[in-house]
C-alpha positions as CSV (number, residue, x, y, z in Angstrom):
1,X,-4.7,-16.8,18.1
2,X,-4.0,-18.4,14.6
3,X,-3.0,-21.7,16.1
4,X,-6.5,-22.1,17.9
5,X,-8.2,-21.4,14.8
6,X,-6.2,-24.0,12.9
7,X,-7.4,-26.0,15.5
8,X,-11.1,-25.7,14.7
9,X,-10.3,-26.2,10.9
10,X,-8.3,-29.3,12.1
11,X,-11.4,-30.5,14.1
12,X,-13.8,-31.4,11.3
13,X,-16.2,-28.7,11.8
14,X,-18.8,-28.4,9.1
15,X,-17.7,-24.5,8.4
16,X,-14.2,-24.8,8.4
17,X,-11.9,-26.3,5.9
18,X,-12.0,-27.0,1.8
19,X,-15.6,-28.9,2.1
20,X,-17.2,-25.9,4.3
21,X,-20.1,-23.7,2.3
22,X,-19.1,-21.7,-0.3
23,X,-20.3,-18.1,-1.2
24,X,-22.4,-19.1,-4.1
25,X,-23.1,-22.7,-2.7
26,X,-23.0,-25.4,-5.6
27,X,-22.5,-22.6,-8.4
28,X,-19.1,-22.4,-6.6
29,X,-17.6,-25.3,-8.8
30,X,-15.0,-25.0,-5.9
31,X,-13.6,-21.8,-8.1
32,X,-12.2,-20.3,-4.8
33,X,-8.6,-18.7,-4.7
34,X,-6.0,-20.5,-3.1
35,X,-5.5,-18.7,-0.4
36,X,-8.8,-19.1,1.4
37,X,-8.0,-22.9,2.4
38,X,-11.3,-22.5,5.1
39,X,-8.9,-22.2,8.2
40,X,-10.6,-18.8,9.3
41,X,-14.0,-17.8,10.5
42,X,-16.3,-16.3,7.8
43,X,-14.2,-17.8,4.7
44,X,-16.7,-18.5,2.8
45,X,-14.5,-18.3,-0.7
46,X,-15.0,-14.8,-1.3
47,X,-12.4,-12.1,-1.6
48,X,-13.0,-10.2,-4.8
49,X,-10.4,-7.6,-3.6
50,X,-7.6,-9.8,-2.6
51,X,-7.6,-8.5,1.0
52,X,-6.3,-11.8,2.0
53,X,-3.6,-12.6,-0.4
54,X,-0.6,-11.2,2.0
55,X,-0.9,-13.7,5.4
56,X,0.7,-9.9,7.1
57,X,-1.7,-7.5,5.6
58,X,-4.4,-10.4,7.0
59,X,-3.4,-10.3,9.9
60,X,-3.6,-6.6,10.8
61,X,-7.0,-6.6,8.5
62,X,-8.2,-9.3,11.6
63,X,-7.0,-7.2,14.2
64,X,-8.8,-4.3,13.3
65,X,-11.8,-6.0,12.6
66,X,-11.5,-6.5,16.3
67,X,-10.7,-3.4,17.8
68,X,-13.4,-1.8,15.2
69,X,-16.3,-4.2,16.5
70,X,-15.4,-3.8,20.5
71,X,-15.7,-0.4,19.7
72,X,-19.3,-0.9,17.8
73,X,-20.1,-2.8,20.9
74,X,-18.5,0.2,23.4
75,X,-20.9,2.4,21.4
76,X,-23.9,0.3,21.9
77,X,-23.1,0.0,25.8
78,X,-23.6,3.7,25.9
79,X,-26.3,4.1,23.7
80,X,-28.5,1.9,25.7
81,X,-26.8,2.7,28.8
82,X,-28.8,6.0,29.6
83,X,-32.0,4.9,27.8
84,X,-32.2,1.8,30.5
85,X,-31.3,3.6,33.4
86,X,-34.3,6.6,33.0
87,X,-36.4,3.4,31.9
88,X,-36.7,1.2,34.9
89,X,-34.1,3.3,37.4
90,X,-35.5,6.6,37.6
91,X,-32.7,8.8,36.3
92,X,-33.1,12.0,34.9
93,X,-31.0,12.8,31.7
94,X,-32.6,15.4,30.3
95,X,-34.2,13.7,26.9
96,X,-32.2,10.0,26.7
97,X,-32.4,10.1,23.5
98,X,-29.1,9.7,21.9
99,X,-29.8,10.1,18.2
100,X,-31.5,13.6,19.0
């Protein structure tokens, strides 16, 4: 997966690479730490905590970021799910109410 997002950053895209937007836009200066060269989605310069210093430690960081979020949208799924299908199908769930 790394090599097709190096090919984004490669590609010119206006988020990507050292001239994409920074965190703070033009009170940047460009002050952004070495490490974030722009080759990832959502590098906007920013990473108070050094979560991105070690390439490794990225990597799992970016894995679970998404295994968490195809969870968060697993969760949403069946949220909805019951709330739609008592809506416009007709089924009885009791109350489909999922936050009661």
């Amino acid at each position: 997966a790394p090599g097709s997002v190096a090919m984004f950053a490669a590609s010119g895209e206006k988020w990507y690479g050292p001239d994409r937007p920074k965190w703070l836009g033009p009170l940047s200066d460009n002050n952004v730490p070495e490490y974030l060269t722009g080759e990832f989605p959502g590098d906007y310069g920013f990473d108070t905590a050094g979560l991105a210093k070690d390439p490794v430690k990225f990597e799992k960081y970016r894995e679970a970021e998404l295994v968490h979020a195809r969870w968060a949208m697993l969760g949403t799924v069946g949220c909805l799910t019951p709330e739609l299908l008592s809506k416009y199908f007709g089924f009885s769930f009791g109350e489909p109410v999922w936050f009661k």
